[in-house]
BALOBA-1460 file (C-alpha; in Angstrom, 3 decimals):
// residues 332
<rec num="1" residu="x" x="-19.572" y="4.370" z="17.648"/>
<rec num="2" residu="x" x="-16.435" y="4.800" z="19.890"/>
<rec num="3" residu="x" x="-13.994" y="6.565" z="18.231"/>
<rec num="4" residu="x" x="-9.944" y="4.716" z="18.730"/>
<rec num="5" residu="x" x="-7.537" y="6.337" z="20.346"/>
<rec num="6" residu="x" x="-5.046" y="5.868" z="17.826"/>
<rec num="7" residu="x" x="-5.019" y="6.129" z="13.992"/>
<rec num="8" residu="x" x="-2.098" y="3.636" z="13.756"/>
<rec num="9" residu="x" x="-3.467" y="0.571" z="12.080"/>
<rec num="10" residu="x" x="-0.906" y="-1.989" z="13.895"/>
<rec num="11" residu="x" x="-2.031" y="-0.798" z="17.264"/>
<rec num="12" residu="x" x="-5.354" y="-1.209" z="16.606"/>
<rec num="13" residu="x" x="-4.991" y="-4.525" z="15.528"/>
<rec num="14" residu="x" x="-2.822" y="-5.341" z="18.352"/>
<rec num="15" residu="x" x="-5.889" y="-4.169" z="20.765"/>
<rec num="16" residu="x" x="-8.808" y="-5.992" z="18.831"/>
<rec num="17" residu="x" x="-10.627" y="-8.818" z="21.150"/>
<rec num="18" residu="x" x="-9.297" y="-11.955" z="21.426"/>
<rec num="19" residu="x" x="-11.315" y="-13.196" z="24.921"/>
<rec num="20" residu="x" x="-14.430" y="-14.000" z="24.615"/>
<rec num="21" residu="x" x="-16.193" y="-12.434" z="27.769"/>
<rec num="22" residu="x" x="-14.458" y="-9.353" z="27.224"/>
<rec num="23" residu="x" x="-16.296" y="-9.227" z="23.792"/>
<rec num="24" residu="x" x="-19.605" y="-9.926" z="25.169"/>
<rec num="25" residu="x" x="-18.602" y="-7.186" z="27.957"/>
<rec num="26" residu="x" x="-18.031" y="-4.535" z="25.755"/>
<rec num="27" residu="x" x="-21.672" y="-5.233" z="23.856"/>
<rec num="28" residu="x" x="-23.270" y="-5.457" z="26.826"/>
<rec num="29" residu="x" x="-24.817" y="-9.316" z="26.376"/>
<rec num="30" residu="x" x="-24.971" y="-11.902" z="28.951"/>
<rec num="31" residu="x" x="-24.992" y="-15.041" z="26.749"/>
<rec num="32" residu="x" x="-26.108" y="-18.474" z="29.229"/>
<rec num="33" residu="x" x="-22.991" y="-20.492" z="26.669"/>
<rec num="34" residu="x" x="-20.283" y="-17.621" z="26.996"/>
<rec num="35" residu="x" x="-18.332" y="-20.234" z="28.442"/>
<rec num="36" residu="x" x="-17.969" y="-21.050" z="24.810"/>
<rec num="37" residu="x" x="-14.614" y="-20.321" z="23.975"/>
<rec num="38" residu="x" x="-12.895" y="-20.039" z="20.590"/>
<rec num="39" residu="x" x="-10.924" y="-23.136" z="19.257"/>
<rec num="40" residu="x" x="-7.171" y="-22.974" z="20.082"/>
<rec num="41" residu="x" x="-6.980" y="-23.627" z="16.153"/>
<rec num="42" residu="x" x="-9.185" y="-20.757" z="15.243"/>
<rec num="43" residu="x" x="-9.241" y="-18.477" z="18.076"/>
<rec num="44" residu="x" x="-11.608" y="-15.481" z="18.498"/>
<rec num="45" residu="x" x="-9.993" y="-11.906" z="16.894"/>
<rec num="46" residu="x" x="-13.089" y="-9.061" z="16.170"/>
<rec num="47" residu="x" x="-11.479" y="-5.334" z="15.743"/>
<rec num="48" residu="x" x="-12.825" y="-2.697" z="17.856"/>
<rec num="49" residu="x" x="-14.112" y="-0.750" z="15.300"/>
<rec num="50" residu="x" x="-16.421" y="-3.881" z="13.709"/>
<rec num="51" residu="x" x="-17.295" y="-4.574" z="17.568"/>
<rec num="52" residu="x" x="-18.513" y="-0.882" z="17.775"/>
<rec num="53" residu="x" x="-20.798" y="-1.668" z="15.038"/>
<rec num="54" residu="x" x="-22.491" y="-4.457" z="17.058"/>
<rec num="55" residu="x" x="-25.882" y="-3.481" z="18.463"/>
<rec num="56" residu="x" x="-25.360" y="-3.792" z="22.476"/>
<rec num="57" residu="x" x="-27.620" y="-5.616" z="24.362"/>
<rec num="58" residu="x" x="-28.697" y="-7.575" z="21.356"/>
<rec num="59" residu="x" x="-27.355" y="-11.485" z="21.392"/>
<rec num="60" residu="x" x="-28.683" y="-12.148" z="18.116"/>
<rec num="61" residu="x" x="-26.838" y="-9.024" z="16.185"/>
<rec num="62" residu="x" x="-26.004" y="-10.365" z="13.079"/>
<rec num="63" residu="x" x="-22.440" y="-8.898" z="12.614"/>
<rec num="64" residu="x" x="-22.362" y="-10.420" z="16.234"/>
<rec num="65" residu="x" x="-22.886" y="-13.873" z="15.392"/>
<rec num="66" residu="x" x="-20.407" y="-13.869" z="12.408"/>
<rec num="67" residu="x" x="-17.763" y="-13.554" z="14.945"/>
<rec num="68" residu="x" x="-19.388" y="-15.178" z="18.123"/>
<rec num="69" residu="x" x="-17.777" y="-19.028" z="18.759"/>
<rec num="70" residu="x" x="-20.290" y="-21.833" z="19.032"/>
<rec num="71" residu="x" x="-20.286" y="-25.065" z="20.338"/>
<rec num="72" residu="x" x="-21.590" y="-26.308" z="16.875"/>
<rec num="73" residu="x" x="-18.506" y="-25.801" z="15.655"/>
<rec num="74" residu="x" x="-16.583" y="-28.925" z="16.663"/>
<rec num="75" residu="x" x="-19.558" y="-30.927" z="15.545"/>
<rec num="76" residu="x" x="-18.289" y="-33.122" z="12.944"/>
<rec num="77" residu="x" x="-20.881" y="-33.158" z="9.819"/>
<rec num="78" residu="x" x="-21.100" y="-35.054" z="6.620"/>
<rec num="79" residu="x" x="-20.418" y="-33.431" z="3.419"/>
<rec num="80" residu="x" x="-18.350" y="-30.792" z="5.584"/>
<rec num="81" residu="x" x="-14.664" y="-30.954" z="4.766"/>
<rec num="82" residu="x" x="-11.525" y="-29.149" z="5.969"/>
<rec num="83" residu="x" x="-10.347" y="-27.880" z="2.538"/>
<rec num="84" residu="x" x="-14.132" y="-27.013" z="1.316"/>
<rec num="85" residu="x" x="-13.093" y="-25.751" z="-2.139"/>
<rec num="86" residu="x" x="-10.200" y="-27.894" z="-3.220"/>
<rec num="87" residu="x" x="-7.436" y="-25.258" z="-2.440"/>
<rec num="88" residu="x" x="-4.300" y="-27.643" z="-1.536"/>
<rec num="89" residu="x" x="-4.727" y="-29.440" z="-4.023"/>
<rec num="90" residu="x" x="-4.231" y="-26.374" z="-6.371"/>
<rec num="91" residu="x" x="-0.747" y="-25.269" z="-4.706"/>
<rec num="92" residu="x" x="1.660" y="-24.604" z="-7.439"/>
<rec num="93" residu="x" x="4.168" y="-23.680" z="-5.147"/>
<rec num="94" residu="x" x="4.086" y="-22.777" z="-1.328"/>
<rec num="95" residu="x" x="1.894" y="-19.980" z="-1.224"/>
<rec num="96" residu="x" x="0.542" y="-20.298" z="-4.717"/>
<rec num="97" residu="x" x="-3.084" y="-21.491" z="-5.327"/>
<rec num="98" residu="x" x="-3.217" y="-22.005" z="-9.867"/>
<rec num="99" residu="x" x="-6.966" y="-22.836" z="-10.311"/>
<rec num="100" residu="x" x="-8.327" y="-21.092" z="-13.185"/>
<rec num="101" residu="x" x="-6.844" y="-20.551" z="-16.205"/>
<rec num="102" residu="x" x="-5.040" y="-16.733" z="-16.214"/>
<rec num="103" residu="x" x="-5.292" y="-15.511" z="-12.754"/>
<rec num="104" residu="x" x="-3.611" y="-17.458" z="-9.641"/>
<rec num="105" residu="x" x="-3.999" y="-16.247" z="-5.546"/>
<rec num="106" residu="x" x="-0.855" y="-16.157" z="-3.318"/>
<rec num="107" residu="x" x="-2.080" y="-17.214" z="0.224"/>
<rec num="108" residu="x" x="0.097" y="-14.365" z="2.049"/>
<rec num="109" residu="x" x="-0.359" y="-14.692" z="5.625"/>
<rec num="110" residu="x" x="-2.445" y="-16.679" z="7.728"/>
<rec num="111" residu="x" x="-3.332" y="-13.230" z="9.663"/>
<rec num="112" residu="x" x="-6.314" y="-11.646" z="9.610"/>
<rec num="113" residu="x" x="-7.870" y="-8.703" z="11.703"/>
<rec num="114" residu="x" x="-11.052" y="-10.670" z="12.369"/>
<rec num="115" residu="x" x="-12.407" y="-13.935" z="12.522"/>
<rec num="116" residu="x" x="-15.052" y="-15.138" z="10.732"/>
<rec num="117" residu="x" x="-16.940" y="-18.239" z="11.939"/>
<rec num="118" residu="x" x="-17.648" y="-19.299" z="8.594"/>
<rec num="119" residu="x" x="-13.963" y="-18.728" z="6.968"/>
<rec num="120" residu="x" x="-13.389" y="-21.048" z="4.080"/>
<rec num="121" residu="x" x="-9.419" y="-21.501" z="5.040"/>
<rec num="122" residu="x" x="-10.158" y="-21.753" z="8.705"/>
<rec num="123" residu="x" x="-8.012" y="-25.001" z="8.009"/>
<rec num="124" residu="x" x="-5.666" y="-24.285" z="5.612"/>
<rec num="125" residu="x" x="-1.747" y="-25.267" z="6.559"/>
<rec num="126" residu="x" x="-0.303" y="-21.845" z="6.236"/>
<rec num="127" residu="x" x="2.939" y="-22.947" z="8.452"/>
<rec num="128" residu="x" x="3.737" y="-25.475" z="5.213"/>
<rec num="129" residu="x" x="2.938" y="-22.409" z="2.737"/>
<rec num="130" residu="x" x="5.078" y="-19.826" z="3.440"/>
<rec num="131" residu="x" x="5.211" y="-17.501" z="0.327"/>
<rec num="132" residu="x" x="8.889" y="-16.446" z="-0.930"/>
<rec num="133" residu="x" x="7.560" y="-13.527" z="-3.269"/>
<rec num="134" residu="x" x="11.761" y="-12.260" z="-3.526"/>
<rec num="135" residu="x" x="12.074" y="-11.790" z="-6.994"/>
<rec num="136" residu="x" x="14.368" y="-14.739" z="-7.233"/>
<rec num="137" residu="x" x="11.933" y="-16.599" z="-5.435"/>
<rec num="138" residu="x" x="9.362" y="-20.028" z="-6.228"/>
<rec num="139" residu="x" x="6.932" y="-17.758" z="-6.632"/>
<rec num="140" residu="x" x="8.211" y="-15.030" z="-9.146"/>
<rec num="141" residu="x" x="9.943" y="-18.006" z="-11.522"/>
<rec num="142" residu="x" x="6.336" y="-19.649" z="-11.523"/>
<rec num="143" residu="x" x="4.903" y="-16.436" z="-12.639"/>
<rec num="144" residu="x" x="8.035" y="-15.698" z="-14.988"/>
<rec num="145" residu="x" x="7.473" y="-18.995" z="-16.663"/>
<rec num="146" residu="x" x="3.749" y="-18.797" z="-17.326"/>
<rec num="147" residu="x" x="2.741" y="-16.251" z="-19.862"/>
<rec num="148" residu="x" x="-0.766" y="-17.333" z="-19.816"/>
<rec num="149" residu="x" x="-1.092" y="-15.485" z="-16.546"/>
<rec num="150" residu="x" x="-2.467" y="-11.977" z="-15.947"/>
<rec num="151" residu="x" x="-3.664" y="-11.313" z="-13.016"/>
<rec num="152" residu="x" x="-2.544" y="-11.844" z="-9.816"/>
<rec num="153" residu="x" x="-5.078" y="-12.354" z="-6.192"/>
<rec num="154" residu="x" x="-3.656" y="-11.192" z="-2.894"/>
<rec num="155" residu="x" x="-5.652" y="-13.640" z="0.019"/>
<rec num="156" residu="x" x="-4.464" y="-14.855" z="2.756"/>
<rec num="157" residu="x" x="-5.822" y="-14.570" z="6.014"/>
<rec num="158" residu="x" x="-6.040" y="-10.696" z="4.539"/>
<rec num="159" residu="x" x="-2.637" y="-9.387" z="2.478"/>
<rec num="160" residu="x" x="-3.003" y="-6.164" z="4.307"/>
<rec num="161" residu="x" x="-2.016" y="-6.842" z="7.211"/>
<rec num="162" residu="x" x="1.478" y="-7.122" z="5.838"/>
<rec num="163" residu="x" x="3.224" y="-3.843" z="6.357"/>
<rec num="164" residu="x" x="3.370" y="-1.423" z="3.626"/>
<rec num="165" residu="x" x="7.194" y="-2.210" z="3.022"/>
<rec num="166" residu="x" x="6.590" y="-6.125" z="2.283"/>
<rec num="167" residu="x" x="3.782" y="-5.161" z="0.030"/>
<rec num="168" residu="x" x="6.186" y="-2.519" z="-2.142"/>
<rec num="169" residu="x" x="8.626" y="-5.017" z="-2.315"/>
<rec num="170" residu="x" x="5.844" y="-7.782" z="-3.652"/>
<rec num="171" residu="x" x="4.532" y="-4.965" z="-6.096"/>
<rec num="172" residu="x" x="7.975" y="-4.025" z="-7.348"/>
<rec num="173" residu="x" x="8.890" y="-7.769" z="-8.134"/>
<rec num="174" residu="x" x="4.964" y="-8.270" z="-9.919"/>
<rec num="175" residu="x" x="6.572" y="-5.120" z="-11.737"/>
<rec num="176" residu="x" x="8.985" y="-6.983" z="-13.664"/>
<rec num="177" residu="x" x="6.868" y="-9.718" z="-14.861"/>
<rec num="178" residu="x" x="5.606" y="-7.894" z="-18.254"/>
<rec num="179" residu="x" x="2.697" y="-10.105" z="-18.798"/>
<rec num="180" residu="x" x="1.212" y="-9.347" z="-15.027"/>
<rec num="181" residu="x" x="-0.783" y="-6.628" z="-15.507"/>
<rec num="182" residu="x" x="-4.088" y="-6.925" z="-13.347"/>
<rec num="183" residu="x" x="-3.595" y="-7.140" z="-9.095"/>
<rec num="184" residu="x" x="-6.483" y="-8.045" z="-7.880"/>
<rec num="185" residu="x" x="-6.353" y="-7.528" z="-3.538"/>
<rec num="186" residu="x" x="-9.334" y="-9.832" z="-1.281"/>
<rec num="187" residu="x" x="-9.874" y="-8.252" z="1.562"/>
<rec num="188" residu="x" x="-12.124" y="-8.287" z="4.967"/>
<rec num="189" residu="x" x="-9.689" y="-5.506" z="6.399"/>
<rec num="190" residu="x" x="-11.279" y="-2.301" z="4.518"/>
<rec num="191" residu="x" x="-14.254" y="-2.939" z="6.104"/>
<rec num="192" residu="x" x="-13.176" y="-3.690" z="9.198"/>
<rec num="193" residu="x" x="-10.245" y="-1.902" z="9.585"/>
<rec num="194" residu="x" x="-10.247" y="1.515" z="8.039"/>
<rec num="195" residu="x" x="-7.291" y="3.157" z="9.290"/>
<rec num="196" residu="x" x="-5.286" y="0.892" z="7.404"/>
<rec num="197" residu="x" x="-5.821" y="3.333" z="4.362"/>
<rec num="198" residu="x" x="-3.510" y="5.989" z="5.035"/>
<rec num="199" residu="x" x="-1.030" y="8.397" z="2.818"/>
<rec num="200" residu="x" x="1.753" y="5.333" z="3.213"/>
<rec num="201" residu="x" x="-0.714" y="2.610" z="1.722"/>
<rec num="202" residu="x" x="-1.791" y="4.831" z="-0.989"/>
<rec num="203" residu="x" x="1.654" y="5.517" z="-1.886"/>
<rec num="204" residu="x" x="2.478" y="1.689" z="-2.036"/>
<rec num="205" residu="x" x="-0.518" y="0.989" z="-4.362"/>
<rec num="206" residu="x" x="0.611" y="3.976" z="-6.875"/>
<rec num="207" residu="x" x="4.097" y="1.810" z="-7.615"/>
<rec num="208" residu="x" x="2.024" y="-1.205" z="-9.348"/>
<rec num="209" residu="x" x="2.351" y="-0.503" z="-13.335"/>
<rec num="210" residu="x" x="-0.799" y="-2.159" z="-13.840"/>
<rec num="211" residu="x" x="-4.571" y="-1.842" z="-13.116"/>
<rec num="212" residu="x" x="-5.580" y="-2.193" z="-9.313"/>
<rec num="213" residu="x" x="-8.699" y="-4.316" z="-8.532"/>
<rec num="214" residu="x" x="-9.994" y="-4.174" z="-4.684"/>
<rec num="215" residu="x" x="-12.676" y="-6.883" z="-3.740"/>
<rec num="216" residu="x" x="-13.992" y="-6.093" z="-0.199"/>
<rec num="217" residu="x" x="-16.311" y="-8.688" z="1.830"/>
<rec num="218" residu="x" x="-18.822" y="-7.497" z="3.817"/>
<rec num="219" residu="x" x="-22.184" y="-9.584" z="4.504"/>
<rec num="220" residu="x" x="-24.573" y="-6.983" z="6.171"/>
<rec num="221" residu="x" x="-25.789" y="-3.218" z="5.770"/>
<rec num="222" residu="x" x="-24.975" y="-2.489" z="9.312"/>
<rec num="223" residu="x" x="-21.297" y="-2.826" z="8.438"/>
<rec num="224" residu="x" x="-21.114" y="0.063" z="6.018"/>
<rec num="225" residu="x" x="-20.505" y="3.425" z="7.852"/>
<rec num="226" residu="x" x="-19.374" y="7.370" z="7.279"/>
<rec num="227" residu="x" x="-15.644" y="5.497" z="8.911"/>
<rec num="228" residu="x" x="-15.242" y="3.087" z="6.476"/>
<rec num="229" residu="x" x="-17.096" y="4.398" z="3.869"/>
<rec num="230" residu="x" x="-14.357" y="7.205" z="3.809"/>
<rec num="231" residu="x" x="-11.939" y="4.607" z="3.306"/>
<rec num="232" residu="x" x="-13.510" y="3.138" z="0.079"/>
<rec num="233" residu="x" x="-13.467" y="6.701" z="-1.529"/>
<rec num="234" residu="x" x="-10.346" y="7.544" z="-0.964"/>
<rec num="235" residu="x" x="-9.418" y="4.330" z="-3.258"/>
<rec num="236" residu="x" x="-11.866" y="4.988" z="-5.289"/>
<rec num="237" residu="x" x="-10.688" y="8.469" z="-5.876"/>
<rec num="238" residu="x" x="-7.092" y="6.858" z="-6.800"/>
<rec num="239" residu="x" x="-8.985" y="5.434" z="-9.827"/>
<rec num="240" residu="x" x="-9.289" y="1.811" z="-8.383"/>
<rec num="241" residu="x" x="-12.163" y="-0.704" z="-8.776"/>
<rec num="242" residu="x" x="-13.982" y="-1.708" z="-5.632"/>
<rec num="243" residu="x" x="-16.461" y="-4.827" z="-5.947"/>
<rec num="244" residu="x" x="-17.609" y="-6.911" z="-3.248"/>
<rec num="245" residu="x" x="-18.511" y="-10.177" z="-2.175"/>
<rec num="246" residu="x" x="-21.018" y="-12.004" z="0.283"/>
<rec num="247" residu="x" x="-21.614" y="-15.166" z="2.242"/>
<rec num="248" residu="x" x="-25.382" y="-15.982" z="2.499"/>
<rec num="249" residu="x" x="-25.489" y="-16.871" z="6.194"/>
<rec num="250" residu="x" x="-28.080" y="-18.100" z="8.313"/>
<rec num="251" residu="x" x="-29.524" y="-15.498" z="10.782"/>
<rec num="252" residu="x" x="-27.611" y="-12.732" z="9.618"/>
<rec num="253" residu="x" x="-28.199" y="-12.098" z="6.052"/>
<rec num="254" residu="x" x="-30.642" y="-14.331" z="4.808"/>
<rec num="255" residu="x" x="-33.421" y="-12.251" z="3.747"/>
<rec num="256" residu="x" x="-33.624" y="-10.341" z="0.808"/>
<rec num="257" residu="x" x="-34.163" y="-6.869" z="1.995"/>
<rec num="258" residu="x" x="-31.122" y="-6.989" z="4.184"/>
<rec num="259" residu="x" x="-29.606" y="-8.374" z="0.738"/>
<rec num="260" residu="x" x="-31.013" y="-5.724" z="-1.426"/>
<rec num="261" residu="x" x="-29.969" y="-2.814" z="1.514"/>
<rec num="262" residu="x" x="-26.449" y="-4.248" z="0.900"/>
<rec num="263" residu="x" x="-26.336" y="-3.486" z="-2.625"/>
<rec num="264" residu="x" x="-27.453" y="-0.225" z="-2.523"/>
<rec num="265" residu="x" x="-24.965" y="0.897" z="0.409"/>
<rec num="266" residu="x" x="-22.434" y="-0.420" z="-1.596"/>
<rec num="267" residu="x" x="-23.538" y="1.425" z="-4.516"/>
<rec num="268" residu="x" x="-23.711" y="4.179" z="-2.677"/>
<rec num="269" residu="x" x="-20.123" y="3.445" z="-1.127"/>
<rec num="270" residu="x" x="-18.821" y="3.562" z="-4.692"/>
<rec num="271" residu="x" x="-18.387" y="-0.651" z="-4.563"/>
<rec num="272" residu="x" x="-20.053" y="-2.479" z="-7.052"/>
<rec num="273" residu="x" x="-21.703" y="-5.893" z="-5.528"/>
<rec num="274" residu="x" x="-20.237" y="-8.890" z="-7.411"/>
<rec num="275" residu="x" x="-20.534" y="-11.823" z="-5.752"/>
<rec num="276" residu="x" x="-22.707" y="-13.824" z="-3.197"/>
<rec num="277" residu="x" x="-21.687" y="-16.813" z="-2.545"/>
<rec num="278" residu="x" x="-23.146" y="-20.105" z="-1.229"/>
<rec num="279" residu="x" x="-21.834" y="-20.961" z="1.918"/>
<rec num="280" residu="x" x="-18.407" y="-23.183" z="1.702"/>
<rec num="281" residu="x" x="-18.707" y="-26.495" z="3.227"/>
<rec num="282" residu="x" x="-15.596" y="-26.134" z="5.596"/>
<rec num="283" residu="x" x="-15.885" y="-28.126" z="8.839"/>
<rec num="284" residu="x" x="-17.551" y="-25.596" z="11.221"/>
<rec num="285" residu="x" x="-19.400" y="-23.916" z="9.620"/>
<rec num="286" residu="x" x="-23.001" y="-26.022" z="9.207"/>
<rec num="287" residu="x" x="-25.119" y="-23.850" z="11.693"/>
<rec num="288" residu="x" x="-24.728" y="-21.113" z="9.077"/>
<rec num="289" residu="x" x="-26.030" y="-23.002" z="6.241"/>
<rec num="290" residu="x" x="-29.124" y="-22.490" z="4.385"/>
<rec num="291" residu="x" x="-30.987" y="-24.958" z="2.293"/>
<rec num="292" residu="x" x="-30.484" y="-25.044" z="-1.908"/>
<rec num="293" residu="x" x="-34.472" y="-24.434" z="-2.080"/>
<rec num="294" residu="x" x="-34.311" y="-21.519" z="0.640"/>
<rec num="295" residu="x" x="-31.544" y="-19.757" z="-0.631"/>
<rec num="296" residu="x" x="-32.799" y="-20.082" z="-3.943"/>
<rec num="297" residu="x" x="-36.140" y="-18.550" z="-3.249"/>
<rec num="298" residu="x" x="-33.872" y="-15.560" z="-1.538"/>
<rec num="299" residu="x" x="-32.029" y="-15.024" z="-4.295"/>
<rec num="300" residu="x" x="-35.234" y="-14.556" z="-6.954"/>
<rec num="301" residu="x" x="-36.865" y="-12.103" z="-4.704"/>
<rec num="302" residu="x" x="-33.276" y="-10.209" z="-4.576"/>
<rec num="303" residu="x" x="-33.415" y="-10.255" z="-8.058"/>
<rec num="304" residu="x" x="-37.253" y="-8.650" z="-8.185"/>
<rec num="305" residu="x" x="-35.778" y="-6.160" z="-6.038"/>
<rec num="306" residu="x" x="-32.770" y="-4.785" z="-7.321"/>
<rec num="307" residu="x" x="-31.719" y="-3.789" z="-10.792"/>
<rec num="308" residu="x" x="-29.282" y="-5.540" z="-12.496"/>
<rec num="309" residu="x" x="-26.142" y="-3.501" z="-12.371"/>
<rec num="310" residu="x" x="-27.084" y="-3.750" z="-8.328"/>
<rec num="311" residu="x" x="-27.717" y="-7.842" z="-8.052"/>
<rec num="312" residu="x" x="-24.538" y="-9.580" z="-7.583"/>
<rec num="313" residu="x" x="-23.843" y="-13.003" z="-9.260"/>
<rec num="314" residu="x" x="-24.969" y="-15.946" z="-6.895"/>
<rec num="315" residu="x" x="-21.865" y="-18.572" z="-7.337"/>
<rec num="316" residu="x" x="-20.828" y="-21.678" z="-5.148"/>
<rec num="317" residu="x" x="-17.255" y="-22.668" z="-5.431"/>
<rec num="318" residu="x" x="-16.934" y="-26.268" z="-6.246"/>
<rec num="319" residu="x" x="-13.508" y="-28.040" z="-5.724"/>
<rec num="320" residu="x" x="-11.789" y="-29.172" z="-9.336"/>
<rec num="321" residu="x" x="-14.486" y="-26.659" z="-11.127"/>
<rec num="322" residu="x" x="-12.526" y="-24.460" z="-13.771"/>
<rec num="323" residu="x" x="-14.301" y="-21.233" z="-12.194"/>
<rec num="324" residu="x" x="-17.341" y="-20.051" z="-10.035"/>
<rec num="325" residu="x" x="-20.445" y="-22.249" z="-10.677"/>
<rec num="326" residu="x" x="-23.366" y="-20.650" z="-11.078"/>
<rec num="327" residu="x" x="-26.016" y="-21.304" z="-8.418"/>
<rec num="328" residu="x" x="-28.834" y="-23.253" z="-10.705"/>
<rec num="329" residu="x" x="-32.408" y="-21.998" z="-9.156"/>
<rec num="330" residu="x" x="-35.096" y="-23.722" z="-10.786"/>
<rec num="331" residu="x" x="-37.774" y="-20.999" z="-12.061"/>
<rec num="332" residu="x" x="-39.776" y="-19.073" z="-9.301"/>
């Protein structure tokens, strides 16, 4: 793995790949479609330290093809929709999503250190969301007004790639909502981004009153190493959940002894595995899908392989549902 030059996380952002041929460059591939490029909507972004992770030379490296751009994308397909899982129609107020009952998500920033092929909010109108999280704000009266709400979800994009200042100023208006007392933070960036856990971020995280919940996302064992896992234990050390969640993809994690490698160096990473998820049906995103009856048959030899506190909870998320759905397998 090449080590960065820098330990400043903003730099390293600002010098992840965003051309396509430079990407294959750096891991050594010579792809015949590299002339492939990245839709001007949803443009190509991979960090340097994920793309260090990539096995060179090999074109079908699955934490390659997460971020590779394919022509199959602008394929329009039935059944595949733009908002997949029902989000704008959920919008309390701009930058508000109110689904389930006790818990909302505030959609950030439309940033994110990498892109993901598959992303469920490829599509989603952040320009007409833009959060005011003041204290005097939409946001902060919405939450003021409804007591039945605990928890709040940072998403975006990822909410850390706001700077440490904008998320102490979130956490100290979240502070004066008594009845908040759960912040729950979705993120790809741990992962993929470890630097961004430094004495600064730590310090930010120590303000919130309440209990701290991280939920990582990482889809393959080969994205787990001594960099990042160094990261998760220094949160964990802070006294702060980590649990994660997956994306059964075609070709890159669809077998179950990739799955059941995941758990364990999780477990090992100190994150517990919580969710993997059927694939979203966001328009893009088909040549990742697998069938009902193959993921299914996955899934039950995961579960033959793991024990339980190590198999995560296979859900789908199904637009106007009151919560996950369970993924209904009929019996092996």
């Amino acid at each position: 793995m090449v080590s960065p030059k820098t330990r400043d996380w903003k730099d390293l952002v600002s010098g992840s790949f965003r051309d396509l041929d430079d990407l294959l460059k750096y891991c050594k591939i010579d792809l015949p479609n590299s002339g492939c490029k990245s839709k001007p909507e949803f443009t190509l972004r991979v960090t340097r330290y994920f793309a260090s992770l990539i096995e060179k030379g090999n074109p079908r490296d699955p934490l390659l093809l997460q971020v590779l751009p394919d022509a199959l994308e602008s394929q329009l397909v039935q059944g595949y929709h733009e908002d997949a899982v029902g989000d704008r129609l959920s919008i309390a107020v701009p930058g508000l999503i109110h689904k389930y009952h006790g818990r909302v998500l505030m959609t950030l920033t439309g940033a994110c250190p990498i892109h993901c092929r598959y992303c469920f909010r490829q599509h989603f109108p952040y320009a007409r969301n833009k959060p005011d999280c003041s204290a005097s704000g939409e946001i902060m009266q919405y939450l003021s007004q409804n007591t039945s709400i605990k928890e709040v979800i940072l998403s975006g994009g990822d909410p850390l790639m706001l700077s440490d200042r904008k998320l102490a100023g979130l956490i100290s208006s979240l502070n004066r909502i008594p009845h908040i007392n759960i912040l729950r933070i979705h993120t790809r960036l741990l992962s993929v981004l470890p630097e961004r856990v430094n004495a600064t971020f730590l310090e930010t995280l120590r303000q919130f009153n309440g209990q701290l919940v991280f939920v990582t996302h990482i889809n393959h064992p080969n994205e787990i190493s001594a960099h990042n896992r160094a990261a998760f234990s220094l949160l964990f050390n802070q006294g702060y959940r980590l649990l994660n969640q997956s994306v059964l993809l075609k070709n890159v994690n669809n077998c179950p002894g990739v799955l059941a490698d995941l758990s364990e160096r999780l477990f090992e990473s100190r994150i517990t595995p919580y969710y993997l998820h059927r694939l979203d049906k966001v328009q893009g995103s088909a040549h990742f899908a697998l069938s009902l009856e193959d993921s299914c048959r996955i899934y039950e030899e995961l579960r033959k392989q793991l024990p339980g506190y190590l198999l995560p909870s296979f859900v789908q998320e199904i637009a106007g549902q009151a919560s996950k759905t369970p993924v209904r397998c009929t019996d092996p």
